[in-house]
C-alpha positions, -999 to +999 in steps of 0.1 A: -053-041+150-061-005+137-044+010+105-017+027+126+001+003+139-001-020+110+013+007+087+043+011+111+051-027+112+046-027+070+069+004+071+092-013+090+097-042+071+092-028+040+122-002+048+142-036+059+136-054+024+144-021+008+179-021+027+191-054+020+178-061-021+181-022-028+159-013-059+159-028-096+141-062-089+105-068-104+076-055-085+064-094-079+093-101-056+089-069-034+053-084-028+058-116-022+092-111+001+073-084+021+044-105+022+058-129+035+078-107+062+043-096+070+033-134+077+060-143+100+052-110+119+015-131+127-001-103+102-032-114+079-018-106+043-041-108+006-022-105-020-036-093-051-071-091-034-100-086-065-122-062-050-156-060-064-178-027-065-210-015-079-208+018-096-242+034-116-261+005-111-234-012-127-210-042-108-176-051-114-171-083-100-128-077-108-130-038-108-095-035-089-070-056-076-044-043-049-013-057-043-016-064-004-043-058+022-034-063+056-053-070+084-084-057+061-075-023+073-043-013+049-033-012+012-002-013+003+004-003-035+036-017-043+056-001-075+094-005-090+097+023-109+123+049-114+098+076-105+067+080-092+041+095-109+011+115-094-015+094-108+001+063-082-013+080-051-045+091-067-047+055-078-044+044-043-068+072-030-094+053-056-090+021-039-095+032-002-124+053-012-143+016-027-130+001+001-139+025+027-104+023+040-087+056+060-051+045+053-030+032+023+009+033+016+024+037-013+058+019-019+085+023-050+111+000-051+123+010-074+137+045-058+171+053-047+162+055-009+132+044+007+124+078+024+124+087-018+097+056-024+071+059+002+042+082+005+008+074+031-023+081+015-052+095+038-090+088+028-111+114+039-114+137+070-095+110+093-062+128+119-034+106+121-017+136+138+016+119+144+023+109+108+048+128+086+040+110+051+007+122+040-011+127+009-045+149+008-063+149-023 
């Protein structure tokens, strides 16, 4: 399954857990209720995956954690915070660029609406022409 249409199902769901808890819960249960929504939906889900890297000559066996990868093709960075802050996406930007990943989503909970708390973050020169949430850096 490519990034693309996993995003859209993680979207979907994550959109329907948004709806029915609204925001203010710990970012813990957002992961593991969307997780598990991802399950049922016959996904592959990781939840806080360690993800080694060698940088300088120098490894990290736990250099990173992310909250989900799905399908090994998607990250989903999960926050609950009132706002997000710039360094979130960049943060995410980090990860797909060890991972060699073209696609990550950004999720806040913690926002008043979930158009408000979700951004897609695009590694590198890759057209996802058709999507409205994007992030260069």
């Amino acid at each position: 399954m490519d990034a693309e249409t996993v995003s859209a199902i993680v979207v979907e769901n994550a959109f329907h857990l948004h709806r029915r808890l609204g925001p203010g819960l710990l970012e813990s249960v957002y992961e593991t209720l969307l997780a598990r929504m991802l399950e049922r939906r016959g996904l592959q889900v990781e939840r806080q995956k360690i993800i080694a890297f060698n940088f300088d000559g120098i490894q990290f066996d736990e250099g990173l954690r992310v909250d989900i990868l799905v399908e090994g093709v998607l990250v989903v960075e999960l926050k609950s915070v009132e706002r997000l802050a710039p360094v979130h996406a960049k943060q995410l930007l980090t990860y797909l660029r060890l991972l060699n990943l073209p696609l990550g989503i950004l999720i806040n909970f913690g926002a008043p609406t979930f158009k408000e708390g979700i951004k897609r973050v695009v590694n590198g020169p890759v057209d996802f022409a058709h999507s409205r949430l994007r992030v260069n850096q």
